[in-house]
N, C-alpha and C positions, 0 to 999 in steps of 0.2 A: 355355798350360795346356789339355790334353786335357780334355773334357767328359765323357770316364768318370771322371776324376778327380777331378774336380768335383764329380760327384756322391757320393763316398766320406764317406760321415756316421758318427761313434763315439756322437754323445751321448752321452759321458760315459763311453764304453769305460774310458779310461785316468783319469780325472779326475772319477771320482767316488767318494766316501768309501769307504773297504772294507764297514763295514757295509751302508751303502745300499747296493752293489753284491751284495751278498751275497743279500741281500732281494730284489734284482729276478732274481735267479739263481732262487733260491727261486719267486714268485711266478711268471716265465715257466714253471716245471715243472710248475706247478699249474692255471694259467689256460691255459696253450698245449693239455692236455689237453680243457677246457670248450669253449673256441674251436673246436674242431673238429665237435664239434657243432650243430645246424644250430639248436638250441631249448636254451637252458639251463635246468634244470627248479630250482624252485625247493628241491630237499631237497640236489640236487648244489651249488647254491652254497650251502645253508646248510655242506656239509661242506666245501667249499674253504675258505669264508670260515673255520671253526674251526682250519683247518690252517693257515692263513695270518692267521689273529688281526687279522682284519675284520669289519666289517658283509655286511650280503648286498647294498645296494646299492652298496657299493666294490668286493665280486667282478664286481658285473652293470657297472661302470665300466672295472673293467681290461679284463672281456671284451671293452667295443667300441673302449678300446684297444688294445689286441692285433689285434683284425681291423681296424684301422682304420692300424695301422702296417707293419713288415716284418719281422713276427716276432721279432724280436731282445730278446734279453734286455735292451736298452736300452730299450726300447718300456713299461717297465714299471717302470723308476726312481722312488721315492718322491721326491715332492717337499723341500724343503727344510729341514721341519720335523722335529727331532728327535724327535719323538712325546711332548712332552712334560715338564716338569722330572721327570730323573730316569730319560728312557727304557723298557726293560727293566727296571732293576733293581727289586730287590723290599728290602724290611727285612731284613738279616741271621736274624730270629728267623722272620720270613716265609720265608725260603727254609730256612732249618734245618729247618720244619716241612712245609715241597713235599717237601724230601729224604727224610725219615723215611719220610711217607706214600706216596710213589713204591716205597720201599725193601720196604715192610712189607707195603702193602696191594695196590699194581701189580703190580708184578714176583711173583706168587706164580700157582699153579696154577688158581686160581676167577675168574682173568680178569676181573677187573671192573673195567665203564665208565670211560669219561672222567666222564663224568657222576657216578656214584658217588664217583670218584678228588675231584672239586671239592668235592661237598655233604661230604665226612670231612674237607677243608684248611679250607674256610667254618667248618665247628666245632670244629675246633683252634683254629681262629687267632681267633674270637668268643670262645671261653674263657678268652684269655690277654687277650684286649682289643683285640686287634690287626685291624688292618684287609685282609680278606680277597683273594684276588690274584684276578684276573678267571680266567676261563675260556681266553683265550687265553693267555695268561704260563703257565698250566698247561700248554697243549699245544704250546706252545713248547719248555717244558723234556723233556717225554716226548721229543719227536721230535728233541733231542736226545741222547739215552740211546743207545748201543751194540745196535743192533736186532737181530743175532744176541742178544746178552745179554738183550735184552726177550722174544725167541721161544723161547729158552730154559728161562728163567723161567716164562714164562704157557701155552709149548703142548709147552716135551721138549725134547729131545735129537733127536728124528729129524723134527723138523718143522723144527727149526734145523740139518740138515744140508745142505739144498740152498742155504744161504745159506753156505757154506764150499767153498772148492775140494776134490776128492777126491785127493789124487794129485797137487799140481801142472794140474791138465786146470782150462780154465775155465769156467766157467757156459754150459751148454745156450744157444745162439742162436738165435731163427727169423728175424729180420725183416733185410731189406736194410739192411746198413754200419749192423744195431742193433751192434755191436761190431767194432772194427777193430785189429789188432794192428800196428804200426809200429816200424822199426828200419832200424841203419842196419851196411855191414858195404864194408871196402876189395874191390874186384873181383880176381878170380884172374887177373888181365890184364895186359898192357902193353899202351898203344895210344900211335898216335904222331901227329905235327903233322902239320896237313893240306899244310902247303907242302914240306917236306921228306921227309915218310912217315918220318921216324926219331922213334925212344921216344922217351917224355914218362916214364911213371909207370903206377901202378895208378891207377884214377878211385876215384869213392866210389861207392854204391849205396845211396839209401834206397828201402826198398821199405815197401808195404801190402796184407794181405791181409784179404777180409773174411771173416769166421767162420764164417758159416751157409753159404755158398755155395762158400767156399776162393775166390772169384774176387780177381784184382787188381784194385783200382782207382787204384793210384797207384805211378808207380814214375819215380825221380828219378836222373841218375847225372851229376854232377859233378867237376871234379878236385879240389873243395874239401874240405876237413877238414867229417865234421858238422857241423852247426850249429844255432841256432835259425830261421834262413832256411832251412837244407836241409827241417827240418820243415816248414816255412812254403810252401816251393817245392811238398811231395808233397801238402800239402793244398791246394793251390790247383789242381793238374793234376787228383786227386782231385774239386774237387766240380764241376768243366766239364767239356763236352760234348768227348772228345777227336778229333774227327774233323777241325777245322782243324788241331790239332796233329801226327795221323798224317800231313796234308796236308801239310803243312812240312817233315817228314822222309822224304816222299817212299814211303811205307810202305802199300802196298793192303790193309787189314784192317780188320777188324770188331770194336770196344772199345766196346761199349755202358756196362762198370760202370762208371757216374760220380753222383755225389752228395754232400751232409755227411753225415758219419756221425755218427751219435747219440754213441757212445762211443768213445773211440782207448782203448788200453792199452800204454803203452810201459813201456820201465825208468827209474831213477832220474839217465838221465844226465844232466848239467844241461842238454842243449839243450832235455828236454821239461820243465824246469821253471824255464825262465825269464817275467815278466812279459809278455813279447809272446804267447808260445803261450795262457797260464792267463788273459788278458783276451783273448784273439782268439776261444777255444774257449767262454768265458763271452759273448759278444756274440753269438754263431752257435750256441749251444744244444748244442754240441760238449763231453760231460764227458770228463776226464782219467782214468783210471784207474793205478797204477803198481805193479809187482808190488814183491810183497816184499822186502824187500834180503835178498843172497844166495842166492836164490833164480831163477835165471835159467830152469828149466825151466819156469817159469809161462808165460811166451812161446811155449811150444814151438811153435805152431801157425808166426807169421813166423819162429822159427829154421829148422824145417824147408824154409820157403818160400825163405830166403836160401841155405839149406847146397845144395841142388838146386839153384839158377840157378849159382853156385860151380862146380855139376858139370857143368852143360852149357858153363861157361864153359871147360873144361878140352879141351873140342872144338876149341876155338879156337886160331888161329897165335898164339905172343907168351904163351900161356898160363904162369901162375907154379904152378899146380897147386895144390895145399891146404899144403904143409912141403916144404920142402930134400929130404929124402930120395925122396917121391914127383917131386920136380922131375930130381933124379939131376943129368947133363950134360946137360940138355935148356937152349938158351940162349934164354930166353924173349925178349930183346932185338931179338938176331939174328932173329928168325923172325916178332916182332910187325908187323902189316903195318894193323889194322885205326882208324881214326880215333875221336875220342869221336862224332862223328852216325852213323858208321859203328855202333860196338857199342851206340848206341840206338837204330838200325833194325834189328839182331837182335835184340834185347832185345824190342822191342814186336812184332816176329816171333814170337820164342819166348813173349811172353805170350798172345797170338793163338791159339798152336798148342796150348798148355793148357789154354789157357778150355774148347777142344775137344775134349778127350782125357776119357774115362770116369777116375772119380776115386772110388777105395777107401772113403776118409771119405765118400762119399757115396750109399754101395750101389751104385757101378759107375756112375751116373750123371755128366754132363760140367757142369762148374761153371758153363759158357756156358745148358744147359738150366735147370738149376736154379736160376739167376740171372732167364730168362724168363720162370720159372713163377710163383716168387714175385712178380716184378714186373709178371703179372697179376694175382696173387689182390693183393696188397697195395699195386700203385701205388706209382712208380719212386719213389728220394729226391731229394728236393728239389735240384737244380742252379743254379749260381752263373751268372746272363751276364755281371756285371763283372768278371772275372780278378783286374785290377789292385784295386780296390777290396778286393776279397777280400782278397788279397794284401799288401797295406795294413795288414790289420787285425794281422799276426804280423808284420810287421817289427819289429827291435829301437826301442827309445825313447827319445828323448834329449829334455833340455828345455833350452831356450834362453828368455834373455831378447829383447826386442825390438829394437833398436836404430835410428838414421838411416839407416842402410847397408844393415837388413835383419838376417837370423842368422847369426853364424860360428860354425862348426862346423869343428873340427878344422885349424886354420887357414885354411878354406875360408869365403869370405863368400857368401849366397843373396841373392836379391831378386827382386821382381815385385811391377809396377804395382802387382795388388791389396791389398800391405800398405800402402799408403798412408793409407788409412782408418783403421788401427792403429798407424801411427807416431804420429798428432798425437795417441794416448790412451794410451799403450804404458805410462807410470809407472804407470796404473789396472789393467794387466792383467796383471801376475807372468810368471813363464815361462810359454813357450806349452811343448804338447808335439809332437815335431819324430816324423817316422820315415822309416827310409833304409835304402836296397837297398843292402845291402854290396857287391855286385859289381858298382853303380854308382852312383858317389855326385855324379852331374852335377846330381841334382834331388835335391830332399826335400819330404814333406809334412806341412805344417804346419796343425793342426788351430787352427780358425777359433773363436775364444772365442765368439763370438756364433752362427753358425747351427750349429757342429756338422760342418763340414764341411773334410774336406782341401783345402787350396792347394796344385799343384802350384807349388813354388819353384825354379827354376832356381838356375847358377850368376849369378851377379851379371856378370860377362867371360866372355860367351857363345862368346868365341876359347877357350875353355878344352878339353881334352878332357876327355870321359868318361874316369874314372879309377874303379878300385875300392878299399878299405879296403886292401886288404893292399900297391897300389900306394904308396897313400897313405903309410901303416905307414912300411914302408921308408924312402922318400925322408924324413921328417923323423927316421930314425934316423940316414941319411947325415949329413944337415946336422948333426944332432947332434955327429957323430965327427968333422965339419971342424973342432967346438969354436965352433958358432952357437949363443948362447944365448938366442936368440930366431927363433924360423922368423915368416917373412913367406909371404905367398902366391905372390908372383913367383919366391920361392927354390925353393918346394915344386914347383911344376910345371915349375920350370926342371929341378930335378934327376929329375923321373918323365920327362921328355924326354929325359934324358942317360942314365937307365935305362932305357929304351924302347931306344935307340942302341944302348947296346953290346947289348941281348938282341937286337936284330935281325939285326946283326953278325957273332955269335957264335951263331946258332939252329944253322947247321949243327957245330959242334963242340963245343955244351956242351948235357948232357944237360937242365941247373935252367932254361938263356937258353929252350930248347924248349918247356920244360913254362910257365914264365912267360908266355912268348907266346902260348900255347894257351890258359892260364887266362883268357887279355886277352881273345882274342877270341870265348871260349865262354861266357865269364858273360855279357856285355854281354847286360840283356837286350834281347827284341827290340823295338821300335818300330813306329808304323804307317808304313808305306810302307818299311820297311826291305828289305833286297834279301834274295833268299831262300835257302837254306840250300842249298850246293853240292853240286852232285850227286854221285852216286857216283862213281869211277875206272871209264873207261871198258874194256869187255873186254879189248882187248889190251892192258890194263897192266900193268908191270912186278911192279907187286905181288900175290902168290900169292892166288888164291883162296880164298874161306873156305870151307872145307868144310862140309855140311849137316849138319843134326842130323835125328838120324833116330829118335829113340824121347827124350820128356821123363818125366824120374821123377815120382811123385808129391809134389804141394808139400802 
């Protein structure tokens, strides 16, 4: 077990109540603002504390835990107690009469107080006999009222416009990856295997641009179908330092935009609204935003940013162009020459080359300067050193019980020394929760009931190879169709072996054995001390050069 691994702590990312998790969501938006401040003045915690329906000495609590922890919206979990018989709720005829008063006296044009809004419920509700709801349960319920409808109501119609998109266009930005647009789109490409140089497929492309600056900070291209890992992939490249990275790929450039970004905005596909993204973005202070259904020009900012890489791609040998008819007889197959490290060392080329370029949205100004500028006045975002840990936190989630053996998973059994400790209590401890890199599923980690912290867990038959899901997939669909109505482990890697065989076999004369083989050996991710990413084809090689790009559109 790797020691960055080790240190991979959720506290209750995944496993803890929806409410409390909701509340510590809440609370880190409010305290993470105080915490920054070097002196917390006592009228600011009085108004946290109303917001947040505390005392002033449980703001001035969270505050020194917040600076005393790692930021995370875990850092700020209520403890165990339900707050009480009965919670939140209030008496039926009690909340009939918050309602009324909210309706009649709040929401109206003479703006009046919280303050006011409590002393008019206090003697409603002393009239009827009833017993009066505190001050916080009041501003609880305000803040959650429809806040466009509340500014509406109490300040107009054109105080409440800037809180509405105009046009599809989205809300004015200033501060660095304060909003980040994300998507994902197949490449206008053929690229092929690096042993044979013949096509594989179009790859995928998830890309990110940040709002205020138009600069990329994250840009992923796989041969995989999106996913909730693809997004998981562009936020982790996103919030580290990418300069071991352009190292790797062998690429001399200069990519400074790296960070979390305060806000993503995607669309409604399900990979940005799975469980792993909506707790990984809540643990890392990351909110979700999602445009309207049916509404796709909300995004416009990364569509334009994906439709222009599309067109530089069209530069390229093996190019599919945009539709059949602009492809004509053009045989993108025959002419594709370029590999997947290959078209991610043009790719981070050509984002290199636009950081640079003066930029229309920006008064002529280069997203590279504008990106500097601000990251003087306002101090760069916050970056990840643990990758993997990061990375950890969006992979998808599975829960396993404990067993003698350790965890199976998908016919797959795990183990490591360290559950030892957990076997002899395991009936005491329910399912654990498990998380796994789909494009290698040799380890998984298992979050540790008592400290809070990931176990790298190996395969249990360390002879095993790294294998990915969709290898996986497969081979128990074979066994299936022999008519096995039960797969064992020894069947399952016996036939990914015998699959492996023929696509090795077969790389030179079938297009799918190519592109499989490629997926094998391009997901794996990397390891330390792994060997390093091959170089390019040298000059005099047979395969045609890529032609330059010589002028990028505006993204």
């Amino acid at each position: 077990m790797s020691d960055d691994t080790a240190k991979a702590t959720v506290r209750g990312v995944v496993t803890a109540d929806e409410s409390h998790w909701q509340s510590a969501v809440h609370r880190a938006e409010v305290i993470g603002r105080l915490a920054h401040n070097d002196r917390v003045s006592a009228g600011a915690a009085d108004d946290a504390a109303a917001e947040l329906g505390l005392k002033r000495r449980q703001v001035y609590a969270l505050v020194k835990r917040w600076r005393a922890g790692d930021g995370l919206a875990s850092d700020l979990l209520p403890g165990t107690s339900s707050g009480g018989r009965g919670g939140e709720r209030l008496p039926d005829e009690v909340e009939a009469i918050v309602r009324k008063v909210l309706r009649t006296r709040y929401l109206t044009r003479q703006r009046r107080s919280v303050a006011v809004i409590c002393r008019e419920i206090t003697h409603e509700c002393q009239a009827k006999g009833l017993r009066p709801p505190s001050r916080s349960a009041v501003v609880r319920r305000i803040g959650r009222l429809d806040q466009t409808m509340v500014v509406t109501a109490r300040e107009g119609v054109d105080a409440a416009r800037s809180r509405r998109s105009a046009g599809g266009s989205a809300p004015v930005t200033e501060g660095l990856l304060e909003r980040v647009q994300i998507d994902h789109t197949p490449a206008d490409v053929i690229v092929v295997d690096e042993l044979h140089r013949l096509p594989i497929s179009r790859p995928y492309v998830t890309a990110a641009i940040d709002e205020a600056t138009k600069c990329v900070p994250g840009l992923v291209i796989t041969l995989e179908a999106p996913s909730a890992t693809s997004v998981g992939l562009c936020l982790a490249q996103m919030a580290v330092d990418k300069r071991a990275w352009l190292e790797r790929l062998g690429v001399e450039a200069v990519w400074p935009m790296s960070g979390k970004p305060v806000r993503l905005y995607v669309d409604n596909a399900t990979e940005f609204k799975s469980e792993a993204l909506r707790r990984g973005c809540d643990q890392h202070g990351i909110t979700v935003d999602y445009r309207p259904l049916g509404a796709p020009h909300y995004g416009g900012i990364v569509e334009r940013l994906v439709g222009t890489m599309m067109k530089l791609t069209h530069e390229l040998p093996g190019t599919t162009f945009s539709n059949p008819r602009e492809r004509g007889d053009y045989d993108s197959d025959a002419k594709a020459v370029l590999t997947l490290t290959e078209l991610q060392r043009w790719m981070a080329l050509a984002v290199a080359c636009y950081h640079g370029e003066p930029h229309d949205g920006l008064g002529g100004r280069t997203p590279a300067g504008v990106w500097a500028d601000k990251a003087a006045e306002l101090g760069t975002p916050p970056t990840v050193t643990n990758e993997t840990a990061f990375l950890v936190d969006f992979l998808p989630v599975e829960r396993r019980s404990l067993t003698r053996s350790g965890f199976r998973l998908d016919h797959v059994q795990y183990y490591c020394d360290a559950l030892k400790p957990l076997i002899v209590r395991r009936e005491l401890l329910g399912k654990f929760v498990l998380r796994r890199d789909p494009r290698d599923i040799s380890r998984i980690w298992a979050l540790h009931p008592d400290t809070g912290e990931y176990l790298e867990v190996p395969y249990r038959t360390w002879s095993r190879p790294a294998i990915s899901v969709w290898e996986q997939t497969a081979a128990v669909a074979r066994l299936r169709e022999q008519g096995r109505a039960e797969v064992d482990e020894n069947a399952l890697f016996a036939m990914v072996e015998q699959m492996r065989h023929i696509t090795d076999t077969a790389t030179a004369a079938s297009r799918k054995a190519r592109r499989d083989k490629q997926r094998r050996n391009n997901n794996t991710p990397p390891r330390k001390g792994a060997d390093p990413v091959l170089p390019p084809p040298p000059a005099d090689s047979a395969a045609a050069p890529v032609a330059p790009f010589e002028e990028i559109e505006q993204w």
